[in-house]
C-alpha positions as CSV (number, residue, x, y, z in Angstrom):
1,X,0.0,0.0,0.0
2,X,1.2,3.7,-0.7
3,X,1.3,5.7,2.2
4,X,-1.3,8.6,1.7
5,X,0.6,11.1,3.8
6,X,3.4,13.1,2.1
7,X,4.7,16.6,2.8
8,X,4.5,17.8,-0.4
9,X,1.0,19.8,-0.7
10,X,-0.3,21.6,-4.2
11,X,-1.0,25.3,-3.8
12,X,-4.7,26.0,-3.4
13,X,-4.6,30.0,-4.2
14,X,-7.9,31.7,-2.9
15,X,-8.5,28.9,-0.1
16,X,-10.1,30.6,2.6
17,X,-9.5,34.3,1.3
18,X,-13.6,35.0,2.2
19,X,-12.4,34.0,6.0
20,X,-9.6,36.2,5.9
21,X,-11.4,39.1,4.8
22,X,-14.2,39.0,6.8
23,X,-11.7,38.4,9.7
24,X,-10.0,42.0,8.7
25,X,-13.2,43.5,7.9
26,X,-13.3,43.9,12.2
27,X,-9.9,45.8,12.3
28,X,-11.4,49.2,11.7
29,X,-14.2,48.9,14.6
30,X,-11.4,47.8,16.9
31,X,-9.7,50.6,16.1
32,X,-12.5,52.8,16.1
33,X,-13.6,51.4,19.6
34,X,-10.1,51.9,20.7
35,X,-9.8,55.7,20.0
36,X,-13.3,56.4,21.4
37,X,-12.6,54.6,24.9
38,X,-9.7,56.3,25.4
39,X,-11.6,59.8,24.4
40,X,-14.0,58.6,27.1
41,X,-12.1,57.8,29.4
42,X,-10.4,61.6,29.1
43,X,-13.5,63.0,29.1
44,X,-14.9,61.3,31.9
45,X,-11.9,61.5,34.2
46,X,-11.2,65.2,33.8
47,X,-14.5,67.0,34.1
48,X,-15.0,64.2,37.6
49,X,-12.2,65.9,38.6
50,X,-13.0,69.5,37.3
51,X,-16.7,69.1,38.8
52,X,-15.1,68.2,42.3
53,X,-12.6,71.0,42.3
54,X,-15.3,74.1,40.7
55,X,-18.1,72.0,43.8
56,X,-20.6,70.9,41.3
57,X,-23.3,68.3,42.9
58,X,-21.8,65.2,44.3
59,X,-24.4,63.5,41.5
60,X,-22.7,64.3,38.6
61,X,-19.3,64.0,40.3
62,X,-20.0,60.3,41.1
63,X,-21.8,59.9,37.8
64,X,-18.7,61.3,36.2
65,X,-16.2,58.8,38.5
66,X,-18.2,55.2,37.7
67,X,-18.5,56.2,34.2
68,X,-14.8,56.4,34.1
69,X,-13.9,53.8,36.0
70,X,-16.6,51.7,33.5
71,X,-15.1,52.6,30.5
72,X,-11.6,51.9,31.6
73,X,-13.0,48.1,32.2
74,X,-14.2,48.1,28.6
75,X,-11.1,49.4,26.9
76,X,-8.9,46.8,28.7
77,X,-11.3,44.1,27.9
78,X,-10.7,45.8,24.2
79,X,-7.1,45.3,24.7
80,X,-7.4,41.7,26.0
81,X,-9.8,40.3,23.5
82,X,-10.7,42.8,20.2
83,X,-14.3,42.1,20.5
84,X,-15.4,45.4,19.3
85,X,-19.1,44.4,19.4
86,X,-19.3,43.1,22.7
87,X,-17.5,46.5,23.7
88,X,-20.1,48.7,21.5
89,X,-22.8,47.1,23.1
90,X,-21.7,47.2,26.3
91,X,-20.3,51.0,26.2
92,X,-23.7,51.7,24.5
93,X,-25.4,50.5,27.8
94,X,-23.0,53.3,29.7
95,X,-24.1,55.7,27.7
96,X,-27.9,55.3,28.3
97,X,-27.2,54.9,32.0
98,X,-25.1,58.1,31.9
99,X,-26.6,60.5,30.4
100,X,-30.1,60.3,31.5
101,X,-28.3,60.7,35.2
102,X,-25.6,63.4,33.7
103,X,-29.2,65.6,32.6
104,X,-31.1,64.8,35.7
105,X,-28.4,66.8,37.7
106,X,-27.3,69.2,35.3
107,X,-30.5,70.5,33.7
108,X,-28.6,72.2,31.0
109,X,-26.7,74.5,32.9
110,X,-23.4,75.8,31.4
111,X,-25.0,74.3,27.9
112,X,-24.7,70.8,29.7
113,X,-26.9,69.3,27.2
114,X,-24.0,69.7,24.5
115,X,-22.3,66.6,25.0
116,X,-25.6,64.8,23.8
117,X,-24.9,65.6,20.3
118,X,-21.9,63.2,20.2
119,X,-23.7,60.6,21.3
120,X,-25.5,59.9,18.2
121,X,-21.5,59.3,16.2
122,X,-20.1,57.1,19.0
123,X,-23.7,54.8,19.1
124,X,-23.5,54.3,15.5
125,X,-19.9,54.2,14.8
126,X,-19.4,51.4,17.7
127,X,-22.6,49.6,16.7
128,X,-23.2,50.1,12.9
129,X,-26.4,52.2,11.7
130,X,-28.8,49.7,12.0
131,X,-28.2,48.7,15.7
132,X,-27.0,52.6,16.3
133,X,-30.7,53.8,15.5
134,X,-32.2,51.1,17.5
135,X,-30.3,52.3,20.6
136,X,-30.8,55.7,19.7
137,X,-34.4,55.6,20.0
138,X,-34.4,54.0,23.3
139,X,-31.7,57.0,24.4
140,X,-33.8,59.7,23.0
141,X,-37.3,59.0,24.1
142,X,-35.7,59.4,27.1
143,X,-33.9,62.3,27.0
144,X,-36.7,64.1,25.4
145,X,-39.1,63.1,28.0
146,X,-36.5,65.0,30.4
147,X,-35.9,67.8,28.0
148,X,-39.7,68.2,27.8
149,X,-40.6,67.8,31.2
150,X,-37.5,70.6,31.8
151,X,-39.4,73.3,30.0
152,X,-39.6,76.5,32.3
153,X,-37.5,75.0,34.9
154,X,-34.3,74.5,33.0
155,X,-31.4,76.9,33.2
156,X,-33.2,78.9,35.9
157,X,-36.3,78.9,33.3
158,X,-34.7,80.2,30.5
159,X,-35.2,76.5,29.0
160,X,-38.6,77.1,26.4
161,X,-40.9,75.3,24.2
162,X,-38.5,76.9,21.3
163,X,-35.4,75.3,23.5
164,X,-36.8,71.8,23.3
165,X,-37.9,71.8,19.6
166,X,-34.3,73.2,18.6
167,X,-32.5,70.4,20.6
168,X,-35.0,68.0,19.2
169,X,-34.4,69.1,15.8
170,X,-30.6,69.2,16.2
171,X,-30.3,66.1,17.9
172,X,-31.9,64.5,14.6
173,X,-29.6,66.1,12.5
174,X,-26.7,64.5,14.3
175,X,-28.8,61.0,13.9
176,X,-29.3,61.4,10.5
177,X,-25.2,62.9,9.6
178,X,-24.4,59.9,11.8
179,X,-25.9,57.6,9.4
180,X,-24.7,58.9,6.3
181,X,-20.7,58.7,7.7
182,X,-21.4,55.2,8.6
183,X,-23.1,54.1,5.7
184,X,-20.4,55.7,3.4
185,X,-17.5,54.5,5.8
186,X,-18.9,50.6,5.4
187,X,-19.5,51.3,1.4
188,X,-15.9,52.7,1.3
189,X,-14.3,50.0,3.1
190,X,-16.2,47.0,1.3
191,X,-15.2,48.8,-1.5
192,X,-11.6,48.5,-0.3
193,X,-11.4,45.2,-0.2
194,X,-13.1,43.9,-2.9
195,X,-10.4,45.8,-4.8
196,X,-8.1,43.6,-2.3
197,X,-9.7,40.7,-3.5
198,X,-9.6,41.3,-7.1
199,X,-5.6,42.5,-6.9
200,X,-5.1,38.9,-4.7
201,X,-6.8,37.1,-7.3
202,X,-4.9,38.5,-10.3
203,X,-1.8,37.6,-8.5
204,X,-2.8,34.3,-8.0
205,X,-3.6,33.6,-11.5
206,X,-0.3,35.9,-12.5
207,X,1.7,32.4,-10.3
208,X,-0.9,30.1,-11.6
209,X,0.0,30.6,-15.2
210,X,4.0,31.1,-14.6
211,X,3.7,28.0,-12.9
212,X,1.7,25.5,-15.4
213,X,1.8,24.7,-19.0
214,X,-0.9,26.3,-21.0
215,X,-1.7,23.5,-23.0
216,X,-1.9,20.1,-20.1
217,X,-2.5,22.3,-17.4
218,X,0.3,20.1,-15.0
219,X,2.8,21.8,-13.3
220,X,5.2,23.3,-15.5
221,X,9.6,22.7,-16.0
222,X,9.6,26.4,-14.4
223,X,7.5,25.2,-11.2
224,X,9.6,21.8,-11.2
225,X,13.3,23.7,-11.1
226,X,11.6,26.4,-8.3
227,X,10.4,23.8,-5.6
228,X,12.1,20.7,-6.1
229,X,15.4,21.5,-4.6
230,X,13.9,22.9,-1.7
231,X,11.8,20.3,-0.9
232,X,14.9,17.8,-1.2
233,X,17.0,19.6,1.2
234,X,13.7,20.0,3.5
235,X,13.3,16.0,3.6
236,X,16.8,15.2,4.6
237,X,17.3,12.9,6.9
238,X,13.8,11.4,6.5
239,X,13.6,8.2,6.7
240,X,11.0,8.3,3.6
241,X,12.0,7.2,0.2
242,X,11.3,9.7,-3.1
243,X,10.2,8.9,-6.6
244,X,10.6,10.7,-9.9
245,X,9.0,9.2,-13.0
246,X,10.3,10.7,-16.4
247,X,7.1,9.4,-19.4
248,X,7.9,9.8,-22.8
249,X,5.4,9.5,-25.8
250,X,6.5,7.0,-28.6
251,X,7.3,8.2,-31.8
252,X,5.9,11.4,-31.3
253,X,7.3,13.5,-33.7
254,X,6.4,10.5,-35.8
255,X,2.5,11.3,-35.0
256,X,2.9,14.8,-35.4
257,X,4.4,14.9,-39.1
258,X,1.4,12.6,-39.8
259,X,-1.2,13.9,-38.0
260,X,-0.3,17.6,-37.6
261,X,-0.1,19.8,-34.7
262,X,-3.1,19.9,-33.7
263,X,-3.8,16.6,-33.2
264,X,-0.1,16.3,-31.6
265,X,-1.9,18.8,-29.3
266,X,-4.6,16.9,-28.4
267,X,-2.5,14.1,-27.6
268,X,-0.4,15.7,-25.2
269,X,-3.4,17.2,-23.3
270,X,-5.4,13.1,-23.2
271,X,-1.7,11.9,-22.4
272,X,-1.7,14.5,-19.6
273,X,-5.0,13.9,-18.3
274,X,-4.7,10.3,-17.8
275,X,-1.0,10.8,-16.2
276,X,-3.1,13.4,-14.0
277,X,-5.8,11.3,-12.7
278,X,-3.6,8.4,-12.2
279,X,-1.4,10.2,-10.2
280,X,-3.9,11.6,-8.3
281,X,-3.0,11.7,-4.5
282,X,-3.1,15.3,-3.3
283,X,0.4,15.5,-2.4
284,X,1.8,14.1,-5.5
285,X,3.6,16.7,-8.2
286,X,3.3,16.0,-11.8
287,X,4.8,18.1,-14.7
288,X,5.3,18.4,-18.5
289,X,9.0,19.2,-19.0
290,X,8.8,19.6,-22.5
291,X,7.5,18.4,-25.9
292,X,6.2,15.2,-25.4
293,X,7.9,14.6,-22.0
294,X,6.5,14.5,-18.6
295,X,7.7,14.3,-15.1
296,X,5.9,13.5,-11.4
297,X,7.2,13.6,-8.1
298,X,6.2,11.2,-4.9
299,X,7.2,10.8,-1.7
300,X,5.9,7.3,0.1
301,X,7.4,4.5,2.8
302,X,7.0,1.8,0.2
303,X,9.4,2.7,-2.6
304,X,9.2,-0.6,-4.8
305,X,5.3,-0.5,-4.7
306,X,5.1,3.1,-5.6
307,X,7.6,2.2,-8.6
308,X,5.5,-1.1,-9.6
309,X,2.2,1.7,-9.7
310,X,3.9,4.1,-11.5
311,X,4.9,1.7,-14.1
312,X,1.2,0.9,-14.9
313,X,1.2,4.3,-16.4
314,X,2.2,2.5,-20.0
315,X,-1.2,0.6,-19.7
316,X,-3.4,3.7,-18.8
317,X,-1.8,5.5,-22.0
318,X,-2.1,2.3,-24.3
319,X,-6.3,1.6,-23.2
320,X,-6.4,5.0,-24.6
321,X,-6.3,3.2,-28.2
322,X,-5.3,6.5,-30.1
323,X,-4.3,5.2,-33.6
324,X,-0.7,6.1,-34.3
325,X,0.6,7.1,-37.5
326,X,2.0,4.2,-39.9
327,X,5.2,2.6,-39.8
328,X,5.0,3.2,-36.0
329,X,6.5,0.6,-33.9
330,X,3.0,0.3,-32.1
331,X,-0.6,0.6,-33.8
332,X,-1.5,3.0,-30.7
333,X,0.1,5.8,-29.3
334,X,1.8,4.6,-26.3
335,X,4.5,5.7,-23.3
336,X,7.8,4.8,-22.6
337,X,8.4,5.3,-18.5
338,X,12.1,5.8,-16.7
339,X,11.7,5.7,-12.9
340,X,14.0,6.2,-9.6
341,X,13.3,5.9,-6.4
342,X,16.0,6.8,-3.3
343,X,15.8,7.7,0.0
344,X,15.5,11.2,0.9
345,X,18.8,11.1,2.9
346,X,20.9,9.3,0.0
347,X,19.3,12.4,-2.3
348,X,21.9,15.6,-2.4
349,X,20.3,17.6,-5.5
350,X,17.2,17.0,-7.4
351,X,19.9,16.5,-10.8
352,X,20.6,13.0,-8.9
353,X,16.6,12.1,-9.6
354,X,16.4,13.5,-12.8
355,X,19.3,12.0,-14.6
356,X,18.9,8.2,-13.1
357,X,15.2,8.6,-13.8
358,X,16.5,9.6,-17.5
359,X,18.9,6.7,-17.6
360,X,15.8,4.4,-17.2
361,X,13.7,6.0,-19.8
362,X,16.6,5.4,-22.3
363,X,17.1,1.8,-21.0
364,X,13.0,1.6,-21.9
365,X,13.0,2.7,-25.2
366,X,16.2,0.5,-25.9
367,X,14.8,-2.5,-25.5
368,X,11.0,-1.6,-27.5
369,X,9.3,0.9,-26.5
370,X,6.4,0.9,-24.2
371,X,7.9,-0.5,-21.4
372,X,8.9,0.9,-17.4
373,X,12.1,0.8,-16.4
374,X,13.0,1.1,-12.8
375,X,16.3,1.5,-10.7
376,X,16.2,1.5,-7.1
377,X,18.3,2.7,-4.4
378,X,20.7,-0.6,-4.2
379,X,21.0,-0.5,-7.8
380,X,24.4,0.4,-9.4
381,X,23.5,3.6,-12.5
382,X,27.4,3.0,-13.7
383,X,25.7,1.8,-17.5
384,X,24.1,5.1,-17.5
């Protein structure tokens, strides 16, 4: 049996890309959250202590010292864990406990009620729009309930009917400018990285196509020189064995003077195919080196069984039964295999593979075409 577990892998480009950007799409609302806390946490701290020192009431003083003290929980939790919705939601929650408290006290005096107008960008910018205007119609049927129930006390009774409808109006405004940064912030940003994606993809297929042949699709002689070394010197000293197969169409140029090009082509690409769904493991590396050559690449614990398998490459190619050209050796187009197999720690360069694996294929089409030839590890290459 061929062991299934081998550490060469195929690249998959755009696995997992819509994971990764919606795992980046949180970075600005982290960010966002981050900045806000710590303007909170300003704000909060020094006007507790301005309040105490100027001898506002104790209310707002206190009110001023807990919300502090609660938004300096949230922005370590921030720190600790980057959930920037838990942390909207929960400095949201401040808020409405704040401020209702924060007006209850003040009454608008020294133009207390000015801070409500930022409430409306920190609401929707921690939350989204959606969520922001839920919360923001719980906060303001509140507030306006104190505003209006205010009018004539307020600010010694200066505080009128036009007060309230000007701070109602106003405070809509804010909602509704609010809205439209957010909206055009997400638009912007999804904007952004779709671009992302698109530029990620193009440079995926720009290493796709420098890396395969345009006609078989396989792995190309460029991909093959690029990796293969490195994976040998990354396998030293495992105790794994490693296989390189060299295939080599018959007579091709044979078929081709007959046939044309064309139908050479279309040779090369069923040739290909059935090379590609034979060797099918995930791990395993197949190429076209050239012309009518083609290479693959395995890595297994059983290196004589692997070789045996890969030698049944000539029947897969032959049960094709694509007529050959006459005066060919063979009535059907068929394959003419070299293979070597060594262990990863008697490998020094990949050139050791490729020119024993080479040897074999000549020793194959010496002796009629068609056939597999194999040299193993033990085997002396000296008639190469």
């Amino acid at each position: 049996m061929l062991n299934q577990h081998t550490p060469f892998s195929k690249e998959r480009p755009l696995d997992g890309l819509r994971a990764q950007i919606c795992a980046e799409a949180n970075h600005p609302r982290v960010f966002l959250a981050r900045v806000l806390l710590q303007m909170q946490m300003l704000l909060f701290g020094g006007f507790a202590i301005l309040h105490l020192i100027l001898g506002k009431s104790p209310g707002i003083v206190i009110a001023d010292s807990v919300a502090f003290l609660a938004v300096s929980a949230l922005f370590w939790l921030l720190t600790q864990t980057r959930k920037a919705a838990l942390v909207g939601h929960l400095n949201t929650l401040i808020g409405l406990l704040f401020f209702p408290v924060f007006i209850h006290f003040n009454q608008n005096q020294d133009f207390g009620l000015i801070w409500v107008f930022f409430v409306p960008f920190i609401l929707v910018a921690l939350n989204g729009w959606r969520i922001g205007l839920f919360y923001l119609s719980v906060f303001y049927a509140v507030v306006f309930t104190q505003a209006y129930m205010g009018i004539g006390n307020w600010q010694d009774g200066l505080w009128s009917e036009l007060s309230f409808v000007r701070f109602v109006v106003s405070s809509l405004m804010g909602v509704l400018l609010a809205v439209v940064v957010d909206e055009t912030h997400s638009r912007l940003h999804h904007a952004l990285e779709m671009q992302n994606v698109k530029e990620r993809r193009y440079v995926n297929q720009l290493q796709h196509f420098s890396n395969t042949d345009s006609l078989t699709t396989l792995y190309n002689r460029h991909y093959l020189n690029k990796v293969v070394d490195a994976k040998v010197k990354e396998l030293q000293g495992s105790p794994l064995y490693i296989t390189f197969f060299i295939l080599d169409i018959d007579q091709f140029k044979l078929y081709n003077d007959y046939f044309g090009h064309p139908e050479g082509d279309k040779v090369l690409r069923r040739v290909a195919q059935t090379v590609k769904h034979y060797i099918r493991r995930r791990d395993d590396l197949v190429f076209r080196l050239g012309g009518e050559e083609f290479g693959g690449l395995l890595v297994s614990d059983h290196p004589h069984e692997t070789s045996r398998w890969v030698a049944q490459l000539t029947e897969q190619v032959e049960a094709l039964q694509i007529a050959h050209a006459p005066g060919a050796l063979h009535p059907v187009v068929t394959v003419s295999v070299g293979i070597f197999s060594a262990r990863m720690d008697g490998v020094k360069t990949f050139e050791t593979l490729y020119r024993s694996a080479d040897c074999a294929l000549y020793q194959a089409k010496q002796i009629g075409r068609n056939q597999a030839v194999t040299f193993n590890p033990e085997e002396q290459l000296e008639a190469c």
